[in-house]
NUFI-703302 format. One record per residue (C-alpha): residue number from 1; residue in three letters; x, y, z. Coordinates in nm, 4 decimals. Layout:
// residues N
(NUM; ALA; (X; Y; Z))
...
This chain:
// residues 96
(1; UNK; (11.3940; -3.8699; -0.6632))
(2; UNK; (11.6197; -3.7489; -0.9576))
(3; UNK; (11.3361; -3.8547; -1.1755))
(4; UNK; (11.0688; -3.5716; -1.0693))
(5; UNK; (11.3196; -3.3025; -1.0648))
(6; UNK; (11.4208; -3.2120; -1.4055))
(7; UNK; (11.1619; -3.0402; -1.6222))
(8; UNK; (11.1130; -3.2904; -1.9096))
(9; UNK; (10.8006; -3.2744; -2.1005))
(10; UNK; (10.6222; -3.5562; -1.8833))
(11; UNK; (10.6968; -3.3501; -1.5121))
(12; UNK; (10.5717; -3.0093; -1.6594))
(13; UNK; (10.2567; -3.1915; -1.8032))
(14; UNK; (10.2275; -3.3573; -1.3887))
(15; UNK; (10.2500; -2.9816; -1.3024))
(16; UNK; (9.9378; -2.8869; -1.5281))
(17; UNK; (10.1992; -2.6779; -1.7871))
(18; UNK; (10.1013; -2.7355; -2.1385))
(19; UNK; (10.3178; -2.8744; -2.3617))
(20; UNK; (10.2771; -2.8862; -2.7463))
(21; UNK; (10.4161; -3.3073; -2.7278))
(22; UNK; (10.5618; -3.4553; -2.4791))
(23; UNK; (10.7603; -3.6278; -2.6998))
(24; UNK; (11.1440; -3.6490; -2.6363))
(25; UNK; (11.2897; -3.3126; -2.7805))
(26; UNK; (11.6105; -3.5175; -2.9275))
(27; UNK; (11.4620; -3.8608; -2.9898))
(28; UNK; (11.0829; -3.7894; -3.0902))
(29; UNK; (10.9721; -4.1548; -3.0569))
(30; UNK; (10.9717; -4.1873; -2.6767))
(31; UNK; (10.8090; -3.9997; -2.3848))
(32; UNK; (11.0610; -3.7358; -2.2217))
(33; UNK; (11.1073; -3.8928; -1.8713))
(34; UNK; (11.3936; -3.8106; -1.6962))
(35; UNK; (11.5743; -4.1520; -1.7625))
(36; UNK; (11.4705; -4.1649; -2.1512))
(37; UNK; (11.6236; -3.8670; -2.2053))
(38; UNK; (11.9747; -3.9174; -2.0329))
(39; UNK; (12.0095; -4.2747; -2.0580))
(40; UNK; (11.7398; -4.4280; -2.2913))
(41; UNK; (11.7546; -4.2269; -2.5869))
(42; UNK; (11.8722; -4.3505; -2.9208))
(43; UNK; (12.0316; -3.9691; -2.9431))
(44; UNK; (12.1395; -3.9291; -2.6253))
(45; UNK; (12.3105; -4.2868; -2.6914))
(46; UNK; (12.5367; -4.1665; -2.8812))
(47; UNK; (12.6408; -3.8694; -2.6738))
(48; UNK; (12.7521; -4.1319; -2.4211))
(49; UNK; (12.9075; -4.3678; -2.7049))
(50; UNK; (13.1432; -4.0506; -2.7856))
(51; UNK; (13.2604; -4.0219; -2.4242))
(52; UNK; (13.3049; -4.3835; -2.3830))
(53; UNK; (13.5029; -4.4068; -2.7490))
(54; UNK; (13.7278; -4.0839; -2.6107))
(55; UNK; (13.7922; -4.2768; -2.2042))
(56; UNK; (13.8440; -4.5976; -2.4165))
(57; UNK; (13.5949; -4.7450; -2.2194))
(58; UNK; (13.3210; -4.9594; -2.3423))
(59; UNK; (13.0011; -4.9719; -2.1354))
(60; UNK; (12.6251; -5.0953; -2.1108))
(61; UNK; (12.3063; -4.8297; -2.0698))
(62; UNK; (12.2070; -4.8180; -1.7718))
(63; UNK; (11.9085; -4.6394; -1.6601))
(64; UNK; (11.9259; -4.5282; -1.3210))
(65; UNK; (12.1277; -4.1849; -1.2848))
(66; UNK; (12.2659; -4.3516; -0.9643))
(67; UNK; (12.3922; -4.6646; -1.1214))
(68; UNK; (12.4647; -4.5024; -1.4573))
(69; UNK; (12.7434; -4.2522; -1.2534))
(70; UNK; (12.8806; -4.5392; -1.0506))
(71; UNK; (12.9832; -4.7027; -1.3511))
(72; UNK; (13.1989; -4.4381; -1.4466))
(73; UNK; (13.4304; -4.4971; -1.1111))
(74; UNK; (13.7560; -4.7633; -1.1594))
(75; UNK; (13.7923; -4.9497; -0.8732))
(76; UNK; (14.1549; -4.9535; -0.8650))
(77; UNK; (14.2008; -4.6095; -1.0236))
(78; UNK; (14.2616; -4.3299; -0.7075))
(79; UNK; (14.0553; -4.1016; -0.5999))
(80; UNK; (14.1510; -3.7803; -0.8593))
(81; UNK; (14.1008; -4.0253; -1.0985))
(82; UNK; (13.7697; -4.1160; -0.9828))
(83; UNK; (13.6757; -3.7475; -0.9737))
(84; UNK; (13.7739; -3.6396; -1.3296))
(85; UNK; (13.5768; -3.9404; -1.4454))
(86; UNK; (13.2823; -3.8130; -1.2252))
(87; UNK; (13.2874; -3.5052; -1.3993))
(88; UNK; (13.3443; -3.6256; -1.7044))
(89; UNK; (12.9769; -3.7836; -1.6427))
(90; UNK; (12.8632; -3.4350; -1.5054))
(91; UNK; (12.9907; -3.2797; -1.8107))
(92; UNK; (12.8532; -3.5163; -2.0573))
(93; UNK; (12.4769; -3.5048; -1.8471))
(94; UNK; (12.5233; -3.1126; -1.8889))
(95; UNK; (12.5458; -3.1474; -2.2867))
(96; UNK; (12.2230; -3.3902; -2.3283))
């Protein structure tokens, strides 16, 4: 669902919009789907590295938006917790 949403390269080609390359704009190497270019890219990898190296966190790359969120919830943390790491993930999304 989240993956048809966003306008990367590969949805606006779907829609019959030309595009130059539908090459990742950060990345060049891969297609620009939706999860490439929030959770695959080599670029976009590092975004996440820098929020992980500032929670103190260390983490694997997940590729589902769904699953790649959840991961940012503690299970023993409380609920403001919870939600300042949630948008912590919003904010770091919003950046890519």
């Amino acid at each position: 669902m989240f993956e048809n949403k966003i306008a990367t390269k590969v949805n606006l080609e779907r829609r019959r919009v030309q595009v130059e390359s539908n090459l990742c704009c950060l990345c060049r190497v891969s297609e620009e789907l939706t999860s490439h270019l929030f959770f695959g890219c080599k670029v976009a990898w590092l975004a996440w590295n820098i929020g992980y190296a500032w929670l103190g966190v260390s983490s694997i790359n997940l590729l589902s938006p769904g699953s790649h969120f959840e991961q940012f919830k503690i299970l023993d943390a409380t609920t403001s917790v919870n939600i300042v790491l949630g948008n912590v993930w919003i904010a770091l999304v919003s950046e890519i």
